[in-house]
BAKEFI-400189 format. One line per field, with one value per residue (C-alpha): x, y, z; residue in one letter; residue number from 1. Coordinates in pm, 1 decimal, decimal comma. Example, Ala and Ser with C-alpha at 12.3 -4.5 7.8 and 13.67 -1.06 7.14 Angstrom:
# residues 2
c1: c(1230,0; 1367,0);
c2: c(-450,0; -106,0);
c3: c(780,0; 714,0);
rest: c(A; S);
nr: c(1; 2);
END
This chain:
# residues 321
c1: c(-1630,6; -1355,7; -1346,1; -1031,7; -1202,9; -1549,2; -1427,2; -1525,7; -1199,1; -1109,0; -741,0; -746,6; -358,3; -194,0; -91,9; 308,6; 407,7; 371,8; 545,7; 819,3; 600,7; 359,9; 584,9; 940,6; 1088,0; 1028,4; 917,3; 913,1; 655,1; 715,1; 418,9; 76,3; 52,8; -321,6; -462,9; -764,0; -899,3; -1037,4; -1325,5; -1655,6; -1540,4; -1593,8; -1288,4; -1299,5; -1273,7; -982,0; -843,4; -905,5; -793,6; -450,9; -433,1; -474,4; -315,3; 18,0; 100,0; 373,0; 179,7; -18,4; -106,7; -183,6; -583,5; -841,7; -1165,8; -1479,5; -1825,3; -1901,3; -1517,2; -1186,2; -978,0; -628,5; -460,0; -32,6; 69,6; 178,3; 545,8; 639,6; 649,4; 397,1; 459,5; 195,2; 418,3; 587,2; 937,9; 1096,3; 1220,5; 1391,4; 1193,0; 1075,6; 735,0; 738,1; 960,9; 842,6; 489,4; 133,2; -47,4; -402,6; -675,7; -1015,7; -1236,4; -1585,6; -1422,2; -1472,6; -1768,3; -1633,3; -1960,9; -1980,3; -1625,3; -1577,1; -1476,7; -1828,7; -2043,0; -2386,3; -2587,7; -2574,2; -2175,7; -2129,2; -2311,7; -2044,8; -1767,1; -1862,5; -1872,6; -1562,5; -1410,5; -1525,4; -1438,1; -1077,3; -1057,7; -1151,3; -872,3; -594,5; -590,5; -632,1; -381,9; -142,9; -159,8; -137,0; 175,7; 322,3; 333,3; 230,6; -59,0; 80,6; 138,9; 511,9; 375,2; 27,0; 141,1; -70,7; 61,4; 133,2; 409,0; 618,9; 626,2; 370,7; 79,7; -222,2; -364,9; -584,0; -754,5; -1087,0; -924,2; -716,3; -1031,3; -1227,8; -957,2; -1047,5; -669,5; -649,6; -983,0; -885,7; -555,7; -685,4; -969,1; -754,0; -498,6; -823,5; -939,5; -547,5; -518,6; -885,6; -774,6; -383,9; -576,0; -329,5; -481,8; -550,7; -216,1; -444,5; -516,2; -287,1; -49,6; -73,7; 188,7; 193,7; 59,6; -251,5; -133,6; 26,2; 370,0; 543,6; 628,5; 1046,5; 1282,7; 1287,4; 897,6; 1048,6; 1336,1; 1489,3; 1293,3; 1475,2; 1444,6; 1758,7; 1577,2; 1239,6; 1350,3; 1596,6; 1268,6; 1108,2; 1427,7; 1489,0; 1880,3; 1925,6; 2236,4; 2252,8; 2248,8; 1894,2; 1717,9; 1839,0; 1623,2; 1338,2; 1301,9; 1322,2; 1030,0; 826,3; 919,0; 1174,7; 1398,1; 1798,1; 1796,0; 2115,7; 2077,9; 1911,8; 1714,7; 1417,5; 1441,4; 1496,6; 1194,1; 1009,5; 1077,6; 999,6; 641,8; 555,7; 629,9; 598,4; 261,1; 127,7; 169,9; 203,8; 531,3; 620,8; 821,3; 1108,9; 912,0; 907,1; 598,2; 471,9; 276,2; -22,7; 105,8; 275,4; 642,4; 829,5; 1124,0; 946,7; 1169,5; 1065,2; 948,4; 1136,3; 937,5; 1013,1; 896,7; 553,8; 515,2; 577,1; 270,8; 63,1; 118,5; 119,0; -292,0; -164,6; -336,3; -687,1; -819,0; -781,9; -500,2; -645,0; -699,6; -399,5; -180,9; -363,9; -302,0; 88,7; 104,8; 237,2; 187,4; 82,9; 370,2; 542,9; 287,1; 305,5; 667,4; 489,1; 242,5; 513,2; 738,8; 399,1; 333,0; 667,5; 677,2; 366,2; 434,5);
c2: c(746,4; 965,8; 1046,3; 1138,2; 1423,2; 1271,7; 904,5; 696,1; 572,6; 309,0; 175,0; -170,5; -223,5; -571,2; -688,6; -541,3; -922,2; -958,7; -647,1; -881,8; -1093,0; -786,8; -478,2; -547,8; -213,3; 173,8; 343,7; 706,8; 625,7; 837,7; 720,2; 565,7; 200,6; 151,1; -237,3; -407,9; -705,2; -934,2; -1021,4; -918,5; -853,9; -562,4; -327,4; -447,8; -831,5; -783,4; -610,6; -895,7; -1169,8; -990,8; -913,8; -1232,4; -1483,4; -1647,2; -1524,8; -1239,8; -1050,4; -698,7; -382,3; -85,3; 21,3; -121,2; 109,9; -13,5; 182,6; 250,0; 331,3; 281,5; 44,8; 53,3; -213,3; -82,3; 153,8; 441,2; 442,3; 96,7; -102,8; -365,1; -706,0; -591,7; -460,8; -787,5; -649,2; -798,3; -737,5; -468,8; -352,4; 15,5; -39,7; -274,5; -75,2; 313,8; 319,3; 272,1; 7,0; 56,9; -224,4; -145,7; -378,5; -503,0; -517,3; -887,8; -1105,4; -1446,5; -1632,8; -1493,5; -1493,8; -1149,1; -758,3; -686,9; -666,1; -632,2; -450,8; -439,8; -490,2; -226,8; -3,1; -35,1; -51,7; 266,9; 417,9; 265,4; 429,8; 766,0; 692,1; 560,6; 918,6; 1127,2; 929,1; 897,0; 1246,1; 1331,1; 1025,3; 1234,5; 1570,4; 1395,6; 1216,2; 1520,7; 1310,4; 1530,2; 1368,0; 1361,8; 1074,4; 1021,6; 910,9; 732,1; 370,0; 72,5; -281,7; -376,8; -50,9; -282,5; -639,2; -651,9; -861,1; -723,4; -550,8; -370,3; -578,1; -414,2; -40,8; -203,6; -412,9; -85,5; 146,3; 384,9; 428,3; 795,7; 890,2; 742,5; 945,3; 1278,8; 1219,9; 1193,7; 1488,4; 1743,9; 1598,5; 1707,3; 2016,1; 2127,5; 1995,6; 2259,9; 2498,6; 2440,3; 2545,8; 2209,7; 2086,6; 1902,5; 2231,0; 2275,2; 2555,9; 2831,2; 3101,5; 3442,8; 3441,3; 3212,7; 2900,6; 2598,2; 2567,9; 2274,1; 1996,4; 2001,9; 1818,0; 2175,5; 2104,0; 1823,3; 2020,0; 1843,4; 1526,7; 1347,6; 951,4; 903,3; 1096,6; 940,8; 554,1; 628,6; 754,5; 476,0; 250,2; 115,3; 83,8; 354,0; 276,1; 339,3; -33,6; -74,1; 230,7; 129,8; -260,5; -21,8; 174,7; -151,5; -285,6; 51,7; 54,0; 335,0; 191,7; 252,7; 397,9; 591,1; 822,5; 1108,3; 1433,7; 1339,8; 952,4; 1022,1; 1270,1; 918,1; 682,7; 912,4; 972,2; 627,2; 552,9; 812,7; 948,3; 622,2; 825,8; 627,4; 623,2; 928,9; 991,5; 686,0; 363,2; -7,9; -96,9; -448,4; -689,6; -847,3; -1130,9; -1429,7; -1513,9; -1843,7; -1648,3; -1647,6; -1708,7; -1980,8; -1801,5; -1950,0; -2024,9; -1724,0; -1522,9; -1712,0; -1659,2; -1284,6; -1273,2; -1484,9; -1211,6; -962,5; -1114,1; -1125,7; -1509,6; -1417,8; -1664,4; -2029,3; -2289,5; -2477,4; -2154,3; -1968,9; -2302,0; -2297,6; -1940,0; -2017,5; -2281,1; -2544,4; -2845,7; -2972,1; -3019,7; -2724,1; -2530,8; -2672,2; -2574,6; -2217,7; -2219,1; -2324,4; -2031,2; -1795,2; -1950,4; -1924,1; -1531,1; -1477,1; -1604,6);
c3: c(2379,2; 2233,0; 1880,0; 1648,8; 1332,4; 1432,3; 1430,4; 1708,8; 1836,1; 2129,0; 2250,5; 2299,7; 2339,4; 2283,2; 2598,6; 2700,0; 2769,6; 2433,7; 2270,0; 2200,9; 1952,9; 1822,8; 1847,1; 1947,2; 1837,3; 1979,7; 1626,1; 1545,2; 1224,2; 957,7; 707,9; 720,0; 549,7; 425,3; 426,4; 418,9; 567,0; 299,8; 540,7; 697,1; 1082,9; 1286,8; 1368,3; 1748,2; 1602,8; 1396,0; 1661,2; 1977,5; 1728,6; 1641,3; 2039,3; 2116,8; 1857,1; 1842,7; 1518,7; 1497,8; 1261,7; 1363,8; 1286,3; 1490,9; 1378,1; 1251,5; 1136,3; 1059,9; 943,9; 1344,1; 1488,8; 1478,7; 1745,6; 1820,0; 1898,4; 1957,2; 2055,7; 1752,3; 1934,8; 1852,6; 1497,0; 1357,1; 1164,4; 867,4; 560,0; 477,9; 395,3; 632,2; 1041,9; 903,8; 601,9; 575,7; 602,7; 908,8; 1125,5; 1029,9; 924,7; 1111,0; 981,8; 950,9; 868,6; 626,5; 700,8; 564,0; 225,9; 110,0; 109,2; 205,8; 142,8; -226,8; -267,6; -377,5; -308,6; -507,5; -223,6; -215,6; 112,9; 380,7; 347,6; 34,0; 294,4; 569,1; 331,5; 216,1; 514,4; 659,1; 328,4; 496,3; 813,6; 701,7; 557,0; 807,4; 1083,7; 899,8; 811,1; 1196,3; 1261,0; 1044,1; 1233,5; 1571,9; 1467,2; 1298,0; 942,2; 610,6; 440,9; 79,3; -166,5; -26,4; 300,3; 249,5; 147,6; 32,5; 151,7; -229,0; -196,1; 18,4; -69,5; -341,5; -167,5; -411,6; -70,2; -32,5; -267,9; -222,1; -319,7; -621,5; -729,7; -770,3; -847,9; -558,0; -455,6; -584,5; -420,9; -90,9; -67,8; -226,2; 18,2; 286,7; 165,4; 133,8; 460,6; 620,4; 426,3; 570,1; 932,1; 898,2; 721,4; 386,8; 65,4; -120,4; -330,7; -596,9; -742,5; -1050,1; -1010,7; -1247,5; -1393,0; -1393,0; -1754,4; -1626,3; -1799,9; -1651,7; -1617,5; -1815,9; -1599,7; -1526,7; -1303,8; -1121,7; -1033,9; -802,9; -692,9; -332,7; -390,1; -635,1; -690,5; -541,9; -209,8; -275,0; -302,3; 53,4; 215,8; 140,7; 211,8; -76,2; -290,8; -430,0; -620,5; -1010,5; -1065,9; -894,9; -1043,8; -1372,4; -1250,2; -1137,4; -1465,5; -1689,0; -1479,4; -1497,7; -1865,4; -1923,2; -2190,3; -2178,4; -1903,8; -1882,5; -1525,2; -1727,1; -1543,5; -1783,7; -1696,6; -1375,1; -1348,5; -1521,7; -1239,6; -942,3; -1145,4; -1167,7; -783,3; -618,9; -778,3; -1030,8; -1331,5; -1664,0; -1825,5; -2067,0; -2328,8; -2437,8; -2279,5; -2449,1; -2628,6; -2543,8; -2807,0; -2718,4; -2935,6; -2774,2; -2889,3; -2874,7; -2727,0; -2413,1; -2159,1; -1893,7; -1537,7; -1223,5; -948,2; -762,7; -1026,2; -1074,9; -669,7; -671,4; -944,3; -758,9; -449,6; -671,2; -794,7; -1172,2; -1190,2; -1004,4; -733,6; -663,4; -752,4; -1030,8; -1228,1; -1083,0; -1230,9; -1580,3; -1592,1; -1535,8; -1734,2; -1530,4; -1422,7; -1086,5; -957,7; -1002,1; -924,4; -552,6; -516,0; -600,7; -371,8; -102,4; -221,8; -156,2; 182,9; 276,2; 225,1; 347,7; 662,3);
rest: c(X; X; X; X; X; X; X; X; X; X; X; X; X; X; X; X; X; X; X; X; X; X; X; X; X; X; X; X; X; X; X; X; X; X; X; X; X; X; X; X; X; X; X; X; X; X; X; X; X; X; X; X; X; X; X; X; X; X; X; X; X; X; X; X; X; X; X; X; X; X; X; X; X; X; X; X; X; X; X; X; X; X; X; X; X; X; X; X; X; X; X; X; X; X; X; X; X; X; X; X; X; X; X; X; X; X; X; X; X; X; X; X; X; X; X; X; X; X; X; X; X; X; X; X; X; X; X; X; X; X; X; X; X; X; X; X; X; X; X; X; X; X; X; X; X; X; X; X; X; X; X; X; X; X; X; X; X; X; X; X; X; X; X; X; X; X; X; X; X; X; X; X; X; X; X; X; X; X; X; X; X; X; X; X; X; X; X; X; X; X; X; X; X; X; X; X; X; X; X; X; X; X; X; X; X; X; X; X; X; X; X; X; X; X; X; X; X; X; X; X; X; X; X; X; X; X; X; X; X; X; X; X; X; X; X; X; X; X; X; X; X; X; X; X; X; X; X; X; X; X; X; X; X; X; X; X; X; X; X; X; X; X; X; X; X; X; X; X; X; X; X; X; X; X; X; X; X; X; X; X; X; X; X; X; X; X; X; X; X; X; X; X; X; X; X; X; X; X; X; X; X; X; X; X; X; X; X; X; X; X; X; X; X; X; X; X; X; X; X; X; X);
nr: c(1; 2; 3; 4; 5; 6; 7; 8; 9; 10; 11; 12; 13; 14; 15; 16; 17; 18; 19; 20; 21; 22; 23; 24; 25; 26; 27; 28; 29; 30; 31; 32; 33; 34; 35; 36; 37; 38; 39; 40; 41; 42; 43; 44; 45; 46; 47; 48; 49; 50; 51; 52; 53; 54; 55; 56; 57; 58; 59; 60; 61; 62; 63; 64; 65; 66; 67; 68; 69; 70; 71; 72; 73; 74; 75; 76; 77; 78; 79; 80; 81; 82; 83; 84; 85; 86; 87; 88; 89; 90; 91; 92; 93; 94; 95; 96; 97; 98; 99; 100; 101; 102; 103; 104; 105; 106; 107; 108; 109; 110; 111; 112; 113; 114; 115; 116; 117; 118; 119; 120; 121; 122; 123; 124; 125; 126; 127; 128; 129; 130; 131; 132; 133; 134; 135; 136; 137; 138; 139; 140; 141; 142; 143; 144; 145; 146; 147; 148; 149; 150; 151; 152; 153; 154; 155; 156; 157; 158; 159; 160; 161; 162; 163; 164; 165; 166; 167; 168; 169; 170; 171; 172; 173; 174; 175; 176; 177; 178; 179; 180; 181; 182; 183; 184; 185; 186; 187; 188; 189; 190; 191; 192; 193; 194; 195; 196; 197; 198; 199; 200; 201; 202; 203; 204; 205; 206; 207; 208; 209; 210; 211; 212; 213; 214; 215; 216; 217; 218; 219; 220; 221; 222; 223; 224; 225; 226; 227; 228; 229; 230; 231; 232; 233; 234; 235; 236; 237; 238; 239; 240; 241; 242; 243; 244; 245; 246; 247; 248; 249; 250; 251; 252; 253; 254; 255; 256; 257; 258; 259; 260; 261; 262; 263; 264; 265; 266; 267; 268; 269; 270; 271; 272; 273; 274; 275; 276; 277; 278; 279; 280; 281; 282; 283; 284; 285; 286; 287; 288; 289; 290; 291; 292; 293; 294; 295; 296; 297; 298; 299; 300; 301; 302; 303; 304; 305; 306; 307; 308; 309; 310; 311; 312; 313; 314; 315; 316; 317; 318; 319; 320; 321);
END
């Protein structure tokens, strides 16, 4: 069997009559989307049932704790970021499947052996192929170009990785694992000055990769009107267009960094100004995982009644889709 960085690695292509369901488009792919599975199956299971299922919706590897199976080919797009036919994610990154990462019996990402066993070694293995994945396509293994599913349409996935707050340790990991693979000294390292100290952190630090550049790589507006939406979300207040504000918002998504400096400050108190959440908004929570698992708790925690919260849950079908 052939192995990619150690990996044991198979192609197990979707069938060409059905490119025009699975992969429709040719695809340079310009970043890695990371996902996982929110079940127990082997790699080779996920990858015969998306092979052979009706369903539009796929993904081009899966990687368990023994190997990793591809099912497209890397030259054409997936259905797996859920931004749409002609979303960023859909039609320029690889999608790539963890799986072993929920316990459907116990109904939970807290898994006991042997499944905490093979999650942590498809953790490893995920690693060690993606950052070979990234040489052999000729995409740089930084931050910019390792994407989680939530980056796209925000579907809380992987839900495993945000559940135990390994996202940073999966992308270092697999940045190290690049760097080691080019021979690049590692970037984590903080840069000193020629005085030994490190240098203060300035718009000049992300010189050519402004937020304007960073939110067109990732194909999203980036029009004054929709960075100004952006920063009130991420909690820059007033924002004006500033070098420092600016400097804020391509932080936050680019890297996760907290917000710094001028940010609102939210009370823990509830007001009776709250305004009343439509029932698009309640469904982009419910994707996003802000009311936990199952309907009856998911409507207490909204609020609602019953019947609204079935128009919800037919808004979150409907985009899931």
């Amino acid at each position: 069997m052939a192995t990619k960085n150690g990996v044991p690695f198979r192609q197990v292509l979707v069938d060409s009559s059905k490119y025009s369901l699975k992969c429709p488009y040719a695809m340079t792919p310009k970043k890695i989307t990371i996902h996982a599975t929110d079940n127990q199956a082997t790699a080779n299971n996920e990858i015969s049932y998306m092979r052979n299922n009706n369903s539009s919706t796929s993904f081009h590897v899966a990687i368990d704790e023994k190997e990793a199976v591809q099912g497209l080919p890397f030259n054409r797009n997936g259905w797996h970021a859920g931004d749409g036919r002609n979303g960023y994610g859909n039609r320029n990154t690889i999608g790539v499947e963890m799986c072993r990462s929920y316990d459907r019996n116990r109904k939970t990402t807290r898994l006991n052996e042997p499944l905490k066993s093979q999650w942590e070694k498809t953790f490893n293995n995920t690693i060690k192929f993606v950052a070979q994945l990234c040489v052999d396509l000729g995409i740089v293994a930084n931050k910019s170009n390792i994407k989680k599913h939530q980056d796209w349409s925000g579907k809380y996935c992987p839900r495993k990785i945000l559940d135990d707050k390994t996202w940073d340790k999966l992308v270092n990991g697999i940045i190290e694992e690049y760097n080691r693979l080019t021979g690049k000294k590692s970037s984590n390292e903080p840069k000193k000055s020629s005085s030994g100290s490190n240098p203060k952190e300035t718009t000049s630090t992300y010189k050519g990769n402004s937020i304007v550049d960073y939110l067109k790589s990732i194909g999203v507006d980036s029009s004054f009107a929709n960075r100004k939406r952006l920063a009130q979300k991420y909690g820059i207040k007033n924002y004006t267009g500033t070098a420092t504000q600016n400097l804020q918002l391509l932080r936050i998504m680019r890297d996760g960094s907290k917000p710094i400096g001028n940010v609102k400050k939210t009370s823990n108190k509830a007001t009776t100004t709250t305004k009343k959440k439509t029932i698009a908004q309640m469904a982009t929570e419910i994707i996003q995982g802000k009311h936990g698992n199952g309907h009856e708790n998911r409507r207490k925690s909204l609020g609602i009644d019953k019947e609204t919260y079935e128009k919800v849950r037919a808004e979150v079908n409907r985009r899931l889709k």
